[in-house]
Structures are given as structure tokens and as C-alpha cells.
N, C-alpha and C positions, 0 to 999 in steps of 0.2 A: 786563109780566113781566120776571124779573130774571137779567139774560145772565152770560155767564162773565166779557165784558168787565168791568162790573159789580164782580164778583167780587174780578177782578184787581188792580183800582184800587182797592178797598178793602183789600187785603190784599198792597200794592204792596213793604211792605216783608219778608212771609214767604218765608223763606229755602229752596230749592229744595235738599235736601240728596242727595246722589249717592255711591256707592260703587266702588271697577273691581271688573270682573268677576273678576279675578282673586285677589282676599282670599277672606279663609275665611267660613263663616257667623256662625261666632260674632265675628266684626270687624265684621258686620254687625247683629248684634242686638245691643250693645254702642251703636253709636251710635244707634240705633232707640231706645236705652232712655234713653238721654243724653238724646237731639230730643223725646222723646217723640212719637214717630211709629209707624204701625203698618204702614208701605211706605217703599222708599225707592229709589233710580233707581238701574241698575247702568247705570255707561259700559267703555267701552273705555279705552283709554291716548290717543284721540285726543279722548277727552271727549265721544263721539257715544253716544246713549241705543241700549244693545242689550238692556234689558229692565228687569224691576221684580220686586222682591224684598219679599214681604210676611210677616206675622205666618201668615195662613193655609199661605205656602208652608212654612213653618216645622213647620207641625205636620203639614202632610203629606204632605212630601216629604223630611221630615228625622226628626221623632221615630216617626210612623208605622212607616217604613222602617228603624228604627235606625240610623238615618247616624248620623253625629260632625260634629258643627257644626265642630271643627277639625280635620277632616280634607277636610272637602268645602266647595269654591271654589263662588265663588255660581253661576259661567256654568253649573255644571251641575245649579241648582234653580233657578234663578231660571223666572218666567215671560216668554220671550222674544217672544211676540206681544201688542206692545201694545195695548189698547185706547184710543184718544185723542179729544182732543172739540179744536174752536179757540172763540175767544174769542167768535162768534157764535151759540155754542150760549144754549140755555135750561136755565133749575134743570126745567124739568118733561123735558127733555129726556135730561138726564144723572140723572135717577133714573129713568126707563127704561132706559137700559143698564145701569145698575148692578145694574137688578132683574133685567133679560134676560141678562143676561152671568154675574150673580153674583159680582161685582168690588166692591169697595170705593174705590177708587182711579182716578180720572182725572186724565192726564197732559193738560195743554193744548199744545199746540203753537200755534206762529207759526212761517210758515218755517221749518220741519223741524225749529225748536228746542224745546225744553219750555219755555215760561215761567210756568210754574205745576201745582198740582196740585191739587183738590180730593175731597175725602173724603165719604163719605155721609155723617157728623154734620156736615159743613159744606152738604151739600144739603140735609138734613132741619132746620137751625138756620133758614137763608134761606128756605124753603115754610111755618114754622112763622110767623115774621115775616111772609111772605104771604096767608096767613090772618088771622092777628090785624088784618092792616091790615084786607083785604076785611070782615072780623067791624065792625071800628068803620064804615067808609065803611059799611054796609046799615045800622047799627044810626042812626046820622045822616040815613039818608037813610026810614030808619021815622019815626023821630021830629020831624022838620022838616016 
């Protein structure tokens, strides 16, 4: 089965993008639309992750509510309790959270750091590939 380590080292060179808490939303979907990313890491000024800032938060904690993207700073929509996985995890493992939690986005950490992220089209891409393998090894092992 295929770990987050896995993961990591194939996608050793995907860029871990981050924002401070401090800008506005619309500075935030702005580079979200650049990245093409649909989350993205809110730090502090000391560059420590104090939460995650997604597309979902967007529509409903900002248009919902009638905010003003540029009027409201991310610390006070972002989602501040992270959900995290480390490089030990498993893909079957992180599409149960994702499904329990109802999150799209996992932050990995190492030593309290994030070094990676991965998304449910990147769980669902990897289980897809895990099937198609298991699909040929049975259909080999009918036929031999």
C-alpha cells in the first residue's frame, strides 16, 4: 500500500505555498488562482503554520456571510485547527479523514514542520493507480 512517504518523494519538488495571517482574503484567492490551488497555509510572521485557508472557507465564511474579501484578514476566517497526517500515513488512511472530517486538504508534517500537502484528487489519482495495478496482477494471475 502507498504511504505519504511515497508521496512525498514523488512530488519532492511541489512547492509548499503559504500566506501570513495577516493579508486580506482577496490576496489570498489571488494566489490560490495564480498556484492553482484550492487551499493554502496561513503562517504567522515567524513562519509557523497557524491554520489553512481554503476555497470551501471562501464561500462560507466570506460570501455566505457577506464579508468583503478586502476587508477581512485571513486569521479571522481561516480554519485554525489543523487536521494533519505524517509521512507514515497510508492513501487508504488519509481518504478516511478526508471523508470523516470532510476536508479536502492534508497538511503532512515532520517535526512540527509541514513538508507537504496532499489533496483528495491526489488520494483519489494514487487508489485509482491501486486498483488498476491489483485489476492487472488478478487478471495475470486468472490467466497463467
Amino acid at each position: 500500500m502507498f504511504k505519504i512517504d511515497d508521496f512525498l518523494k514523488i512530488n519532492k519538488n511541489r512547492k509548499i505555498w503559504t500566506i501570513l495571517k495577516d493579508q486580506n482574503v482577496r490576496q489570498a484567492l489571488i494566489l490560490m488562482s495564480e498556484k492553482n490551488i484550492g487551499a493554502i497555509i496561513v503562517v504567522d510572521n515567524n513562519n509557523d503554520h497557524v491554520g489553512i485557508f481554503s476555497e470551501r472557507d471562501y464561500a462560507r465564511k466570506i460570501i455566505l456571510k457577506g464579508k468583503n474579501s478586502k476587508d477581512t484578514l485571513l486569521e479571522e476566517v481561516m480554519t485554525k485547527e489543523l487536521i494533519t497526517i505524517t509521512k507514515d500515513y497510508k492513501i487508504d488512511q488519509c481518504m478516511q479523514i478526508m471523508t470523516e472530517k470532510k476536508i479536502r486538504h492534508l497538511p503532512i508534517l515532520e517535526n512540527k514542520k509541514i513538508v507537504g500537502i496532499i489533496s483528495i484528487g491526489d488520494v483519489l489519482k494514487i487508489m485509482i493507480e491501486e486498483q488498476k495495478e491489483l485489476i492487472n496482477h488478478l487478471q495475470k494471475y486468472i490467466t497463467s
